[in-house]
C-alpha positions as CSV (number, residue, x, y, z in Angstrom):
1,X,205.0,214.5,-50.4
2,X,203.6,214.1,-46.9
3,X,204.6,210.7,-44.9
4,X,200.3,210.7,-45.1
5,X,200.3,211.1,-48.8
6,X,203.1,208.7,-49.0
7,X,200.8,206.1,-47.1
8,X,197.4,207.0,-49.2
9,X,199.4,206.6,-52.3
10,X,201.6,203.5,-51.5
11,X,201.0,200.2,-53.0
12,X,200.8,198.7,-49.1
13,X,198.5,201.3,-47.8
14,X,195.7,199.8,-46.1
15,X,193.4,201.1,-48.6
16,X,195.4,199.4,-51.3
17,X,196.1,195.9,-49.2
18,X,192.8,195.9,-49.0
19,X,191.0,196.4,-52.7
20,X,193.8,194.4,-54.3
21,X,192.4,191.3,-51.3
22,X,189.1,192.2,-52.4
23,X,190.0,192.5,-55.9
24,X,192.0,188.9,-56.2
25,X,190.3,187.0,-53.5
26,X,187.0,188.3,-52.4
27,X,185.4,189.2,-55.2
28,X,184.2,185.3,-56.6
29,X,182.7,184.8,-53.7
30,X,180.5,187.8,-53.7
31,X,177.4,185.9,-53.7
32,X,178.2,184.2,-50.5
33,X,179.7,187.4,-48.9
34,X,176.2,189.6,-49.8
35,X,174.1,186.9,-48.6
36,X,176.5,186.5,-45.4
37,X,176.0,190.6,-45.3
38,X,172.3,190.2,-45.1
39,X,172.0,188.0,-42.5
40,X,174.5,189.9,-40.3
41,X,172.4,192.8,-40.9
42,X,169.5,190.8,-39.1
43,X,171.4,189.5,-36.5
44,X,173.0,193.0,-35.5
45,X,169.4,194.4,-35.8
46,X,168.1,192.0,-33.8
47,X,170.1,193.9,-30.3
48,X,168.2,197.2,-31.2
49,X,164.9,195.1,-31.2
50,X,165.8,193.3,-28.1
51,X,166.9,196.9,-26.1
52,X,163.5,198.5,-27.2
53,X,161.5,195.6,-26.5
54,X,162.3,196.2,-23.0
55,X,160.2,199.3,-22.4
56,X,157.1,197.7,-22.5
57,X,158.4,194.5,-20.2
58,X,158.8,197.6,-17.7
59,X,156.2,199.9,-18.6
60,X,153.4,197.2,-19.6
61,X,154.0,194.1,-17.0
62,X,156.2,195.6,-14.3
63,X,154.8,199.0,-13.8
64,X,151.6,199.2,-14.8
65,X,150.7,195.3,-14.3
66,X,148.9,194.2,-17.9
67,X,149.1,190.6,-17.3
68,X,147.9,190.5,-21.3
69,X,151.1,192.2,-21.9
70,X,153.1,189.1,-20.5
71,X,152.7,186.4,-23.4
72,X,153.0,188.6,-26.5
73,X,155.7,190.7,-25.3
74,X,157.7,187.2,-23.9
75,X,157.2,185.8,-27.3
76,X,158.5,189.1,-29.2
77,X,161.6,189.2,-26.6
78,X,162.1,185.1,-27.5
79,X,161.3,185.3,-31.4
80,X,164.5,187.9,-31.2
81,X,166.8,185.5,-29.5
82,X,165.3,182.8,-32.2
83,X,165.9,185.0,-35.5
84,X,169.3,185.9,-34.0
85,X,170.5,182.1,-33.2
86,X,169.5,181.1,-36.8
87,X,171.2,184.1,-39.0
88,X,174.0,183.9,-36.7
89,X,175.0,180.2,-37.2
90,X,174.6,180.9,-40.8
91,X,176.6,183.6,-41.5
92,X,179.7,182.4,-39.7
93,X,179.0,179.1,-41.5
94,X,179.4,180.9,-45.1
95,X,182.0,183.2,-44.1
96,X,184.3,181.0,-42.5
97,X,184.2,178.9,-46.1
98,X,184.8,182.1,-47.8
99,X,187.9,182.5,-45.2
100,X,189.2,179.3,-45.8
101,X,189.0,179.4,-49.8
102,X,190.7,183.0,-49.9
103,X,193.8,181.8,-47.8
104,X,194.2,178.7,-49.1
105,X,193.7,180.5,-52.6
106,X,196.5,182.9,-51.4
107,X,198.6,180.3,-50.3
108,X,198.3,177.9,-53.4
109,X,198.6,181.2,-55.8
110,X,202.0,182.9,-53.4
111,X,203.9,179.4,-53.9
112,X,203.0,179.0,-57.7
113,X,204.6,182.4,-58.0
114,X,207.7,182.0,-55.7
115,X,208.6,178.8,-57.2
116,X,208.5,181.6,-60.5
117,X,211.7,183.3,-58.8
118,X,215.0,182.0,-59.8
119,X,218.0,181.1,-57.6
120,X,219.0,184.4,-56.9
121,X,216.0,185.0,-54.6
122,X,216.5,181.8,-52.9
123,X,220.1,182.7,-52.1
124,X,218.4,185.5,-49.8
125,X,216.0,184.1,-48.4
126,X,215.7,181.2,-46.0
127,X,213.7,178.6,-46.2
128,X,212.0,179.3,-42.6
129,X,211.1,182.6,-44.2
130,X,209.6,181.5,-46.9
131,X,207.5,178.7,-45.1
132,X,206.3,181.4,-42.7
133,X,205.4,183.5,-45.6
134,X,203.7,180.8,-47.4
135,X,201.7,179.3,-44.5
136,X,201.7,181.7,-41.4
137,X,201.3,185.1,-43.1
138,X,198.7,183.7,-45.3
139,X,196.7,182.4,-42.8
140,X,196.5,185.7,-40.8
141,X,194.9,187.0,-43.8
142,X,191.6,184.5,-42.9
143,X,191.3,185.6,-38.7
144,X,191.3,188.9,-41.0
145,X,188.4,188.4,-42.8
146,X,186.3,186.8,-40.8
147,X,186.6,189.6,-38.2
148,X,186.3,192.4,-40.1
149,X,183.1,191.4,-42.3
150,X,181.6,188.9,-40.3
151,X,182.7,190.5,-36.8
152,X,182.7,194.3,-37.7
153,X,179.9,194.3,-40.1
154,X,177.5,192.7,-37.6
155,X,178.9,194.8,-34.3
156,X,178.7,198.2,-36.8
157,X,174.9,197.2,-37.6
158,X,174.6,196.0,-33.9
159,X,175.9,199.5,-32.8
160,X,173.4,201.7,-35.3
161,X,170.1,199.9,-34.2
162,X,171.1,200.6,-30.4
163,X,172.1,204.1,-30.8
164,X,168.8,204.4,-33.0
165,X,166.6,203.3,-29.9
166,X,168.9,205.6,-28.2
167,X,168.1,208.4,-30.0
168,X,164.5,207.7,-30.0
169,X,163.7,207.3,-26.3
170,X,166.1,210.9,-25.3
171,X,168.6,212.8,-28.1
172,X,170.3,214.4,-24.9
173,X,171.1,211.3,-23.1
174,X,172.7,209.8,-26.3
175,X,174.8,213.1,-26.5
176,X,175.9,212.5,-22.4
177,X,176.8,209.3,-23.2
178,X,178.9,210.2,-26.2
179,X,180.9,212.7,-23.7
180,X,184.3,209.9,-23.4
181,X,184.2,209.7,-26.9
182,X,186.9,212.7,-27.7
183,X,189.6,210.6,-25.4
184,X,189.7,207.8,-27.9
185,X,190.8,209.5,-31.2
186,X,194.3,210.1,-30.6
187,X,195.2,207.0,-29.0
188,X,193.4,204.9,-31.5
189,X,195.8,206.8,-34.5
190,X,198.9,206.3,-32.3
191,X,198.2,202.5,-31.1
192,X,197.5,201.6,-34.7
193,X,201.0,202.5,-35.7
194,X,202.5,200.7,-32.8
195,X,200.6,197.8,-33.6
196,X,201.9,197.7,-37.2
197,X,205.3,198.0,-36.2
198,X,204.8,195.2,-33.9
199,X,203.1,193.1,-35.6
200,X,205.7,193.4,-38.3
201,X,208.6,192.8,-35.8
202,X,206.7,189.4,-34.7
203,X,206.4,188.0,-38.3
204,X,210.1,188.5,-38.9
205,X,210.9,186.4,-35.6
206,X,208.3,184.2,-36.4
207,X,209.8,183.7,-40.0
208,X,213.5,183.5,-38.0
209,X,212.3,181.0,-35.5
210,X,211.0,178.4,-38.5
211,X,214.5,178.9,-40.4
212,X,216.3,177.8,-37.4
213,X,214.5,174.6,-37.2
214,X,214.5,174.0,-40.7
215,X,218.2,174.3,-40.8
216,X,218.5,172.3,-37.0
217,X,216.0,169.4,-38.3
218,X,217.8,169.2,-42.0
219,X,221.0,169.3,-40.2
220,X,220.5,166.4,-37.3
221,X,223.1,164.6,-38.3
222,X,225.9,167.0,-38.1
223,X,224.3,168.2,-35.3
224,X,224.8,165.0,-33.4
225,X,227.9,164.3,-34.3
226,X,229.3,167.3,-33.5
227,X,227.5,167.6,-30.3
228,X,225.3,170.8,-31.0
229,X,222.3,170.0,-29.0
230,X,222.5,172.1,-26.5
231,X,224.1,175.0,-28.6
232,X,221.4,174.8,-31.0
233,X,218.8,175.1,-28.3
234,X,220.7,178.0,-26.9
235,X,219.6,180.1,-30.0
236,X,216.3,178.7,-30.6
237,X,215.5,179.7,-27.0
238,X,217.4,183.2,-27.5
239,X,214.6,183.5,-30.6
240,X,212.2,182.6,-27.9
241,X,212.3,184.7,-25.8
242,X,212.2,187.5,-28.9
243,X,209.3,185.9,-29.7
244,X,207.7,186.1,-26.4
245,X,208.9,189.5,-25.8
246,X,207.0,190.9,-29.2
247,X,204.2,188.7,-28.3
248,X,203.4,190.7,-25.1
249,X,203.8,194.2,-26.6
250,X,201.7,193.1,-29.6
251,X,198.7,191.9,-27.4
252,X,199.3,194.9,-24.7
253,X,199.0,197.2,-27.9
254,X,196.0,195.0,-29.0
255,X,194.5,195.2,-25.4
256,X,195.0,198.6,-24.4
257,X,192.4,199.8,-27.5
258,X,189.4,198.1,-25.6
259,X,190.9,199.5,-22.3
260,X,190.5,203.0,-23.1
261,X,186.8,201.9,-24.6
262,X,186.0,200.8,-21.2
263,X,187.1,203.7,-19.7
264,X,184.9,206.2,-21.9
265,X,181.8,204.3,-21.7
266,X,181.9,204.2,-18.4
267,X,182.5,207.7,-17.9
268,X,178.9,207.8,-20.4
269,X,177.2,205.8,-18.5
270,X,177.8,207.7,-15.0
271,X,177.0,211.1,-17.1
272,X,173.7,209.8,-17.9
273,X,173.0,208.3,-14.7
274,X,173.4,211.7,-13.4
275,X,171.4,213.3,-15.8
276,X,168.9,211.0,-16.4
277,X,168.6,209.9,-13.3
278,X,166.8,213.4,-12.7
279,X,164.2,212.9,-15.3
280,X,163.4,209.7,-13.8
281,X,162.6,211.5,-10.6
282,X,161.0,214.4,-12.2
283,X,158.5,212.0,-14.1
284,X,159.8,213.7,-17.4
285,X,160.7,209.8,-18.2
286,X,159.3,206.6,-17.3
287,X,161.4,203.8,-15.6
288,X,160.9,201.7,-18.8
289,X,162.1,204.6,-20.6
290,X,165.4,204.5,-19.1
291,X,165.8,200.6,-18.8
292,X,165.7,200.8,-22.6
293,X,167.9,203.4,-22.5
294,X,170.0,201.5,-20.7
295,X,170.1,198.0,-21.6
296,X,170.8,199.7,-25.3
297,X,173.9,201.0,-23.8
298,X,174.9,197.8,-21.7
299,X,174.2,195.7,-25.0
300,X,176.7,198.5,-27.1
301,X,179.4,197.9,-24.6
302,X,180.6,194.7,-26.1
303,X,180.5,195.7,-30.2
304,X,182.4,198.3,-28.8
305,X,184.8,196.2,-27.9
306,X,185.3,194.1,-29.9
307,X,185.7,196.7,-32.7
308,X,188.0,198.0,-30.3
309,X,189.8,195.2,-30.5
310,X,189.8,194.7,-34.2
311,X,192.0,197.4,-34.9
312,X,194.8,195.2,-33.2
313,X,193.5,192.5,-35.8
314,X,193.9,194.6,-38.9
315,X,197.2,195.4,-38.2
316,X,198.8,192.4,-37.4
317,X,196.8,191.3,-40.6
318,X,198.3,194.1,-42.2
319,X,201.7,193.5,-41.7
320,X,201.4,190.0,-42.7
321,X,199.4,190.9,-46.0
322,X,201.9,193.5,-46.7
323,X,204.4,190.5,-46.3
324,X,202.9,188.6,-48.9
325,X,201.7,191.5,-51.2
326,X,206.1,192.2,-51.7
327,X,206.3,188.4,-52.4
328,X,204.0,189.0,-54.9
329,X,205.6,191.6,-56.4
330,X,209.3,190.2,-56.8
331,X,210.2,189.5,-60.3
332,X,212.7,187.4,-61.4
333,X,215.8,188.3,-62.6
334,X,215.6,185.8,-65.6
335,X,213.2,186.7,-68.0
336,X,212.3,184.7,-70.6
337,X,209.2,185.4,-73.7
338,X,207.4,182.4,-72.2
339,X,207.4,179.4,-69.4
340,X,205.9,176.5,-71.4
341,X,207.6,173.0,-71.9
342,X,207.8,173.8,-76.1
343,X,211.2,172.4,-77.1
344,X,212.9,174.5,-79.7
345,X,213.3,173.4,-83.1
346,X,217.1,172.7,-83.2
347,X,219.4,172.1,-86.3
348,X,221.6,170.3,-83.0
349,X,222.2,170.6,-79.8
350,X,225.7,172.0,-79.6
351,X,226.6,174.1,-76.6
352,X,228.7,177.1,-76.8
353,X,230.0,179.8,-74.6
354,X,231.1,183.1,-75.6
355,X,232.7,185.1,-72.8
356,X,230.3,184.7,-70.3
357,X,230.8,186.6,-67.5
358,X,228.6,185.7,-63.8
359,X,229.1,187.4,-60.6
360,X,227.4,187.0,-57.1
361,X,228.4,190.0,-55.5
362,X,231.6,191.2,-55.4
363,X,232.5,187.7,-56.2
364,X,233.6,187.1,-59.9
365,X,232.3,183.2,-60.3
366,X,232.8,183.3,-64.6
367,X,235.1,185.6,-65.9
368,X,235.3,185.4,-69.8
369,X,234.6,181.8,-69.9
370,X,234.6,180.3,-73.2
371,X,234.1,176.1,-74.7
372,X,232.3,174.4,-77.3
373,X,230.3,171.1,-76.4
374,X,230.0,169.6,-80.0
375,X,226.6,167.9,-80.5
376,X,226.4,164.1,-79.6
377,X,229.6,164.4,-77.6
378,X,230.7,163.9,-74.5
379,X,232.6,167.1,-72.8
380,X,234.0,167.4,-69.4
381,X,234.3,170.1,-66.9
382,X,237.3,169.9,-64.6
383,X,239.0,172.1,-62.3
384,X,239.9,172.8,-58.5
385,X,236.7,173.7,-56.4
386,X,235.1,177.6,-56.9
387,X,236.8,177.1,-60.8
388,X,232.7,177.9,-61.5
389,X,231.7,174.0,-63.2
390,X,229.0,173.9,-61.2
391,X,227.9,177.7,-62.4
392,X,227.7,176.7,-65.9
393,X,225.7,174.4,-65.2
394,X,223.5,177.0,-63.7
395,X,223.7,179.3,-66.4
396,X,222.9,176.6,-69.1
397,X,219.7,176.1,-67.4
398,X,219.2,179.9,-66.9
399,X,219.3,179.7,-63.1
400,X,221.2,182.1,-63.6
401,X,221.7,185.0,-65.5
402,X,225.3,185.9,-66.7
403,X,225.9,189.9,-66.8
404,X,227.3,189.8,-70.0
405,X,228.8,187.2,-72.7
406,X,226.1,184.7,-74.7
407,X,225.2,181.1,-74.4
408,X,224.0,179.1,-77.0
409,X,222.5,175.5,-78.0
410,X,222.4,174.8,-81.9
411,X,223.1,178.5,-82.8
412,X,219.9,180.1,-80.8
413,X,220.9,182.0,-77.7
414,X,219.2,180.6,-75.0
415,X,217.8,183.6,-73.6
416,X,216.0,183.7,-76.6
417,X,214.0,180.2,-75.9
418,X,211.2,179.8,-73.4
419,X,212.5,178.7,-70.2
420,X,209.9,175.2,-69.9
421,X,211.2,174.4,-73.9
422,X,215.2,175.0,-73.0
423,X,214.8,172.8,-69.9
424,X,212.7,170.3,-71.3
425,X,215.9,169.7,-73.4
426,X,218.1,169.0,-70.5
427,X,218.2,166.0,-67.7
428,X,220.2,167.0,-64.8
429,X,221.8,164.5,-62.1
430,X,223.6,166.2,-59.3
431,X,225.9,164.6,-56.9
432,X,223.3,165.8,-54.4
433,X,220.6,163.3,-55.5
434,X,217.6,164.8,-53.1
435,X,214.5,163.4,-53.2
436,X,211.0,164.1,-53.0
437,X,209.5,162.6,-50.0
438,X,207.1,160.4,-52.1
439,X,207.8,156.7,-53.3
440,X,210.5,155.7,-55.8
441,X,207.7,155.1,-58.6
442,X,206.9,158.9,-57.9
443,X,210.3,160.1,-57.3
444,X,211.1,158.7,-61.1
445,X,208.4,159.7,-62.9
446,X,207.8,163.1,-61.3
447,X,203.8,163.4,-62.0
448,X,203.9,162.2,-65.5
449,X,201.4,159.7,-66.5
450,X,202.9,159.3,-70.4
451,X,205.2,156.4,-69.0
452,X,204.2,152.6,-70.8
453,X,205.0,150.1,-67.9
454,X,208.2,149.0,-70.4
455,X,210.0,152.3,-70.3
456,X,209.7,152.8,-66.4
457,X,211.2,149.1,-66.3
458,X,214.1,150.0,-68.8
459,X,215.0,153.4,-67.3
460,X,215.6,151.1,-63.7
461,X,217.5,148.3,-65.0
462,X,219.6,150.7,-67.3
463,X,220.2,153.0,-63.7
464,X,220.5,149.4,-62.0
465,X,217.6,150.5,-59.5
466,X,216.4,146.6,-59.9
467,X,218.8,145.7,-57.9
468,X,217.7,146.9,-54.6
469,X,214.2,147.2,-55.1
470,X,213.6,143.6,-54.1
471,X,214.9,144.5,-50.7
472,X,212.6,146.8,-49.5
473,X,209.2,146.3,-48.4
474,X,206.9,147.9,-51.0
475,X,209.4,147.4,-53.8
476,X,208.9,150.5,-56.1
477,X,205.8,151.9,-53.9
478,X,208.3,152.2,-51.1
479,X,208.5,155.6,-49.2
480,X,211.0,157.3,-50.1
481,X,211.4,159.2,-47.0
482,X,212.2,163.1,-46.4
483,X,214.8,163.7,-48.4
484,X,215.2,160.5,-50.0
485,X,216.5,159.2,-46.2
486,X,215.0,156.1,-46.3
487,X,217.2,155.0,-49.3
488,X,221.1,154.6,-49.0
489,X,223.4,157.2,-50.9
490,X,224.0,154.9,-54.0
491,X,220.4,154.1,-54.0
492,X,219.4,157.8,-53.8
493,X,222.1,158.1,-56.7
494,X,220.6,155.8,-58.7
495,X,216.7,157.1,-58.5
496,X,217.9,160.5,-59.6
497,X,219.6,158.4,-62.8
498,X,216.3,156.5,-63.6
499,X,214.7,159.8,-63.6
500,X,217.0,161.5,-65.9
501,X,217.5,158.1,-68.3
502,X,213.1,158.3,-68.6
503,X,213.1,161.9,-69.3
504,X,215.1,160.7,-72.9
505,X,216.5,164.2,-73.8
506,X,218.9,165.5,-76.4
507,X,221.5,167.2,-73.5
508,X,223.0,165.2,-70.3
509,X,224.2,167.6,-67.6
510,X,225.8,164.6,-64.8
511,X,227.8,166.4,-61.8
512,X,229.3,163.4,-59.9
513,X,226.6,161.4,-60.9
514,X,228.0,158.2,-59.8
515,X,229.9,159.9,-56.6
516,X,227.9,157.9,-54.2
517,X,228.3,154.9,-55.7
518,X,230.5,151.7,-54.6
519,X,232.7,150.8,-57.1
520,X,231.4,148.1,-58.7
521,X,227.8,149.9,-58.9
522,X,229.3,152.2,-60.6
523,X,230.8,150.8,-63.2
524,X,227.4,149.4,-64.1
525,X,226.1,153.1,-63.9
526,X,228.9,154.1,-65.9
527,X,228.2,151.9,-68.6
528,X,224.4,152.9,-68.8
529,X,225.5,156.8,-68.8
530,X,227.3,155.8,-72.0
531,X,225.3,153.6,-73.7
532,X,222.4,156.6,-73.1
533,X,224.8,158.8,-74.3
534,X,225.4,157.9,-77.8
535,X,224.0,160.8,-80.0
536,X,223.2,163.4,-77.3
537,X,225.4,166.0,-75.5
538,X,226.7,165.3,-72.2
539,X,228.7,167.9,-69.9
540,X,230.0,165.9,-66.7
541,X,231.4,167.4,-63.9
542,X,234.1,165.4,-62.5
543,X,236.3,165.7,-59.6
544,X,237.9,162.1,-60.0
545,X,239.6,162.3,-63.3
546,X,239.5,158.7,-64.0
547,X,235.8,158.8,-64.9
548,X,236.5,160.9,-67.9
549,X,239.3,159.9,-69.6
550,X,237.5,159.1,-72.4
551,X,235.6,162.3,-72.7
552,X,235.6,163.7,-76.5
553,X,236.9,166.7,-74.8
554,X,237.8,167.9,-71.4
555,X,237.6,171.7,-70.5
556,X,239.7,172.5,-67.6
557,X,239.0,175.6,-65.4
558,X,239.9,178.0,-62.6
559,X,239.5,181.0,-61.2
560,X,236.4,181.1,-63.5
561,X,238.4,180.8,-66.7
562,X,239.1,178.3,-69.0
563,X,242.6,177.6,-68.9
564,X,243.0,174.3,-71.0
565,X,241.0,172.2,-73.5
566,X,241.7,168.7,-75.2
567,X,241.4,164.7,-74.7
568,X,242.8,163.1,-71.5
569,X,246.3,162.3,-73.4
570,X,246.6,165.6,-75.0
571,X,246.4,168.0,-71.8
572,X,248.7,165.2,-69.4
573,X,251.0,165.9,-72.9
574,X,250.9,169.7,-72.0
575,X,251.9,169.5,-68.4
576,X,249.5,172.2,-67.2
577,X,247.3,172.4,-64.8
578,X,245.4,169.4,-65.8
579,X,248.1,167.3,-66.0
580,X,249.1,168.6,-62.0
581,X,245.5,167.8,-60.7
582,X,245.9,163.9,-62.6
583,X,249.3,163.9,-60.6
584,X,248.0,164.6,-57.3
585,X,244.9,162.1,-57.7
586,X,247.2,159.5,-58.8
587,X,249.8,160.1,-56.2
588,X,246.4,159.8,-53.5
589,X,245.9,156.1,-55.0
């Protein structure tokens, strides 16, 4: 197959990019486009009108004196400026609404899908990349828009009515003029491919240059206290000056299309000034003859242009659409029958693994790994760090998907449930404890408006969020701040809790959960985790074993394996690897 073929045929051909736009986008605001379309048929008409009116100024009043001529052709000239002010203003009116809707649509629709993808994706790509792919290379898509139909389809229109007054006042001069255009093919074909290669090369920098900042501005305290200003801003400006470098080349590209237009119009114009110049002198033609003739011209120069110019702004457009269109198309890797929030119908809850085997990579994170989490108890995951505790979790909540070996929750493997229903089953509280920048009632309740006045008050005494909520200003309507930094790390801790005690569900996942917490704190958090634990399944991840000594069971790992499982007394009784890791943590008091 051809590398033309291969481009015809591909789902990011332009053709393609461009009816799957129309077909998603576009096409529910056809009504506003075709009445836009109408009234930049008027205004491009209205340049032919205005070129042929200008015979008679010369012919009528100029040459041959008619002073009668002088109102009614004055009035023509300025009821064409009028007509073409009024359709104008409307038509970019309508169209830049249309613009607006379809990227925004775009926009809304690309991070409803991404947020879709599971973990796997994320691992790849940055966040910068994905904010540039969400905002940036969305938003190219509406200059786009707006330039070809409201820009093109008015300058094409513009163009036909000139070269139709052309053609009517001398055939043969339109042909002179035409003489440059045979210079412009090739250049046009090979500028377009540079452009797109360009254009391409700027969003990935462009995408680069936002993930640096997002990592530099997430990371400003470790970047202060390690003193990284100035080697941070050493490789921001390094991606500068990429950036300003494919900047240049993209707008020389962009530029040099209109250059070469320049050049082959005004080789027409000085071919018909020598031919036509003759018929002028000759009386063949009469001076308003050739005025029209060459005020049609003059007026074509600039929707030459600016077409010109537009293939520059289809392929940036292009690359960025073609961006977005391979966002659209990645799939996740965990498939599920459904994504709605139906719980299963459960005999129990009872977690169990069979063999479950996970790799990232090269890297074997599970390798056979095998427990039972009876229902209504409480089971504990322990283990040096990369023993994979944090991976089941992951797995259990599908955001991952285990090559081989089953998971299952009351008999039914859980690849069998829809995603919304198996997660709706499970509250999660990470040592991490991020929160939304939002207020604390927000950051609790999460969107859901279900929540009497009683429960919300319950959930924060239980996850003793009470007790600091009297300090700060706007008590539960306080700012959260980004990332929850407005709130201390116990505080933080203790949100995430309050969410996960309202959500009320059958499975408790807790890793560290009370890891930011001073001691006393948490052993008031402690005792709400287990009086909210009686009759459900918890799995804690803990990395101080004196929080879970009283686990029902306590499943000890490494290397991706599970290597012991029993109470606290049992496994110190066996002298294993549990009863080592107790040691050391005892020997660190």
């Amino acid at each position: 197959m051809s590398r033309a073929s291969r481009r015809t045929n591909s789902p990011y051909s332009d053709r393609a990019m461009f009816a799957r736009f129309w077909r998603d986008y576009l096409r529910p605001h056809t009504r506003m486009v075709v009445l836009a379309a109408i009234l930049m048929t008027i205004e491009g008409s209205t340049l032919g009108a205005l070129s042929y009116m200008l015979k008679p100024v010369f012919d009528l009043v100029f040459v041959a004196g008619r002073e009668d001529a002088i109102v009614w052709v004055g009035l023509g000239i300025m009821g064409l400026f009028v007509l073409r002010a009024v359709t104008g203003v409307a038509q970019k009116v309508i169209m830049t609404r249309v613009a607006i809707l379809t990227s925004t649509k775009m926009q809304d629709d690309l991070l409803g899908h991404v947020l879709t993808l599971d973990n796997a994706f994320f691992q790849k790509m940055p966040p910068g990349t994905m904010i540039s792919r969400v905002i940036s290379d969305a938003e190219q898509t509406q200059g786009l828009w707006q330039a070809l139909i409201l820009g093109a389809g008015r300058d094409v229109i513009s163009l036909v009515s000139l070269f139709v007054v052309a053609l009517l006042i001398d055939p043969v001069w339109t042909l002179v003029a035409m003489v440059g255009t045979p210079l412009l093919i090739l250049p046009n074909i090979l500028l377009q491919r540079y452009l797109r290669r360009k254009s391409a090369r700027l969003r990935d920098i462009t995408a680069d240059r936002t993930t640096r900042l997002d990592e530099v501005f997430h990371g400003i305290t470790p970047v202060k206290l390690n003193a990284l200003e100035a080697y941070q801003t050493r490789r921001f400006t390094k991606l500068t000056g990429d950036f300003v470098r494919a900047q240049v080349k993209t707008a020389a590209g962009a530029a040099t299309l209109p250059g070469l237009i320049d050049i082959a119009v005004g080789l027409g114009f000085f071919c018909v000034l020598v031919y036509g110049g003759q018929d002028i002198i000759d009386g063949e033609k009469t001076v308003g003859d050739f005025m029209s003739f060459f005020s049609a011209m003059t007026l074509a120069f600039q929707p030459l242009r600016r077409l010109g110019s537009l293939a520059g702004t289809w392929q940036r457009a292009a690359a960025s659409l073609e961006r977005v269109f391979q966002l659209f198309d990645t799939t996740p890797t965990v498939e599920a029958p459904g994504a709605t929030a139906k719980r299963p119908d459960l005999p129990d809850t009872t977690i169990r693994l069979h063999d479950v085997a996970l790799s990232y990579g090269d890297t074997d994170v599970l390798r056979g790994a095998a427990f039972t989490a009876e229902d209504g108890s409480t089971t504990a995951l322990v283990g040096p760090s990369g023993a994979g505790k944090s991976t089941v979790f992951n797995v259990l909540t599908r955001l991952a998907e285990p090559q081989s070996g089953q998971v299952t929750i009351g008999g039914m493997d859980i690849r069998e449930m829809e995603v919304g229903g198996l997660r709706s089953m499970i509250s999660v509280v990470t040592q991490d404890a991020i929160l939304f920048d939002e207020t604390i009632r927000e950051n609790i309740l999460l969107g859901r408006t279900d929540v009497s006045d009683e429960a919300l008050q319950a959930a924060l005494d239980a996850a003793f969020v009470t007790d600091f909520l009297e300090t700060l200003p706007q008590g539960l309507d306080t700012p959260a701040g980004p990332r929850g930094s407005a709130l201390s790390g116990g505080q933080r801790q203790r949100v995430v809790i309050a969410r996960a005690l309202l959500r009320d569900t059958p499975i408790l996942l807790l890793d560290e959960a009370t890891s930011a917490l001073d001691t006393v704190v948490e052993k008031k958090v402690q005792k709400a985790i287990h009086s909210l634990s009686q009759g459900r399944t918890v799995l804690v991840i803990a990395h101080r074993l004196s929080t879970i000594t009283a686990a029902d069971r306590i499943v000890v790992m490494d290397a991706g394996r599970v290597v012991e499982t029993g109470t606290h007394d049992d496994l110190l009784a066996e002298a294993g690897l549990y009863a080592r890791l107790h040691s050391l943590q005892v020997e660190r008091k």
